[in-house]
N, C-alpha and C positions, 0 to 999 in steps of 0.2 A: 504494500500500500504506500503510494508518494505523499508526500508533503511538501507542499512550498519553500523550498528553499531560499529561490535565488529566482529575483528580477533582472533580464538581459534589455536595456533599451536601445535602440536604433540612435542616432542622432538626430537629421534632419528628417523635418516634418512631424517627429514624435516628442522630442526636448526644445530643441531649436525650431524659431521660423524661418529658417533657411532654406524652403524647396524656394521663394519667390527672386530668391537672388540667385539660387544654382540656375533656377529656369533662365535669368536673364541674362548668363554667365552662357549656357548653352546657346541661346538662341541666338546670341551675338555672334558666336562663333559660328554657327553650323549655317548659319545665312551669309554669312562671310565668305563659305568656302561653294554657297552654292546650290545649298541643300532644304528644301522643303522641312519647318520644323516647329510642333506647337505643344503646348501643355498635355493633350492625348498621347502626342509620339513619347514627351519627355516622361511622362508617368509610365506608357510601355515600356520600354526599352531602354530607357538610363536609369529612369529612378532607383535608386540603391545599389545601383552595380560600379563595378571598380570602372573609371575613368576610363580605359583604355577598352574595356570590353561595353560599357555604355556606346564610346566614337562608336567602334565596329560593329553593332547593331541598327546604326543607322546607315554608317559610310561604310560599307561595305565592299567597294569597292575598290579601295586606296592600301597602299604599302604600307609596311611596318613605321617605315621612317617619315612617311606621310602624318599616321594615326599619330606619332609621338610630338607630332609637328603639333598637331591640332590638339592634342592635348595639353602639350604648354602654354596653347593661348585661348583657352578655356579656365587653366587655371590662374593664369595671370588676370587674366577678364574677372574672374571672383573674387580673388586678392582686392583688386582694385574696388571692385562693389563693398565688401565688408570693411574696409578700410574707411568707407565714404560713409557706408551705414551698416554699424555694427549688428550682425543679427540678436534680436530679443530670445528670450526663454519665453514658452508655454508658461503661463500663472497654474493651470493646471497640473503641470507638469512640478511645477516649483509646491503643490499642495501633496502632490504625490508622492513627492521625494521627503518632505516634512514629517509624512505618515508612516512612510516605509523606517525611516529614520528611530522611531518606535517601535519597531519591530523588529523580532530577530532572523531580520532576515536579508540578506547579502544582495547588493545590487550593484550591476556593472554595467558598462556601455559599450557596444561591441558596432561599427561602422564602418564602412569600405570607404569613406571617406578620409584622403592622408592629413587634411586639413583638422581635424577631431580635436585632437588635443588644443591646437591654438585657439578653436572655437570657446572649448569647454572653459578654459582658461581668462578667455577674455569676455567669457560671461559669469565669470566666479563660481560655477559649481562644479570645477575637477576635481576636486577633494571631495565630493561630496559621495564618490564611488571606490568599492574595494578593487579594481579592474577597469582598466579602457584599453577596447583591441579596437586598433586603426587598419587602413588601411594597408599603411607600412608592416603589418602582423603576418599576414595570413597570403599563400599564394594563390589558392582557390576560392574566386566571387562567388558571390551570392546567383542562383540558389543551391550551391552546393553548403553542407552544413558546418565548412571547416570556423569561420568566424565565431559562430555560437559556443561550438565546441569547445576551439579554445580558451572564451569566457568559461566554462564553467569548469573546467580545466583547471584555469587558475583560481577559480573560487572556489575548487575545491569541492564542488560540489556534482552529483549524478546527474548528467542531464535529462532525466527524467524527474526530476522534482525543481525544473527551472520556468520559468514565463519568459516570454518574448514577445516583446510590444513593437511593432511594426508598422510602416503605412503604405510599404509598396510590395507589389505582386513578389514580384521575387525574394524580398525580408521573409515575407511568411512562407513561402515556398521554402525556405531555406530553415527555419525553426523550425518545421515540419519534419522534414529531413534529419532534423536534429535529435527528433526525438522529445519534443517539449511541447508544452503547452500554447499555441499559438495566438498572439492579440492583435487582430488588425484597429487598427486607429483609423475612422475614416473622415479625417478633417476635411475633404475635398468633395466629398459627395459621392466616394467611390467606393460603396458598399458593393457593388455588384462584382468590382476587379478583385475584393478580398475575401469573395464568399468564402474560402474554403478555407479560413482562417476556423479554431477554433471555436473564439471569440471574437464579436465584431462590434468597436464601441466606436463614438462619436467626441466622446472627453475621456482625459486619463479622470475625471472624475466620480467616470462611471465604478471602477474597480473597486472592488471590495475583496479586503485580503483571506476576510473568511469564508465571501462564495468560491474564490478563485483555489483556497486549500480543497473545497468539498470537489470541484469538479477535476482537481488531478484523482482526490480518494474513489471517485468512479472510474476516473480513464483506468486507474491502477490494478 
């Protein structure tokens, strides 16, 4: 029988408001080189995947050293944006973490994004987790389940007694995989791309730590 261990969160879109500045970070860039590209393309096909495998789901068509071309200047494009305007935390998220903070129970931040830590940092709650796996971590994207993995890993914890709060197709694909409890967040109105998420909520302040124990003690 499982027990709640351990909380895995995504970064953007779940902690941070940062899908609005990677969207604009993308769109700059991939119209730049040519290429057809909107918030539907960018929620398929980049959303939570590693930088270089995001390009190649859209550009498909271009060399290694092309793809790495355009991925320096998608990430210089973001630099630039967050620097201009720093992304906020989720309030909810900030209520979540206050709760969780009460309880004993292990929480960490697992993201394909390499920019993670400067975010967390320049929003003041890196400290506020036992673990953060960046993208610099792991060689296998999402939705393969190595990112999670490795979070619970280091926390020491069975990945089956872990949640995973996500807001993109692939994140949950990828908890799944993992073997955990899966939470899609559907801030964007995209309940239908996370149906097969476990759980599917609208605010981290739907969560409740003691429905979320009872529904691992059934999966279990």
């Amino acid at each position: 029988m499982n027990k709640l261990k351990a909380i895995i969160f995504d970064m953007d879109g779940v902690l941070t408001d940062t899908v609005p500045v990677h969207f604009r970070a993308w769109h700059k860039m991939f119209t730049q080189e040519g290429y057809d590209f909107d918030f539907e393309i960018y929620k398929e096909k980049v959303d939570g995947k590693p930088r270089l495998n995001g390009i190649s789901a859209v550009a498909s068509d271009v060399s290694q050293e092309k793809l790495l071309q355009m991925a320096d200047k998608k990430q210089n494009y973001f630099l630039q944006l967050i620097e201009e305007e720093p992304p906020s935390v989720f309030e909810d998220a900030l209520r979540l973490l206050k709760r969780l903070e009460k309880e004993a129970i292990k929480i960490a931040v697992a993201s394909s994004s390499k920019n993670t830590e400067r975010i967390l940092k320049n929003i003041h709650i890196y400290d506020r987790f036992q673990t953060v796996v960046t993208g610099n971590d792991f060689k296998k994207g999402k939705p393969d389940p190595e990112i999670f993995l490795l979070a619970a890993e280091r926390l020491g914890v069975d990945p089956r007694s872990c949640m995973v709060i996500e807001d993109a197709i692939e994140g949950v694909n990828a908890g799944i995989n993992a073997g955990m409890t899966t939470v899609g967040i559907a801030r964007h109105g995209n309940e239908e791309e996370l149906k097969h998420a476990h759980i599917i909520i609208n605010t981290l302040d739907c969560i409740s730590i003691q429905q979320i124990g009872r529904f691992l003690k059934e999966r279990g």
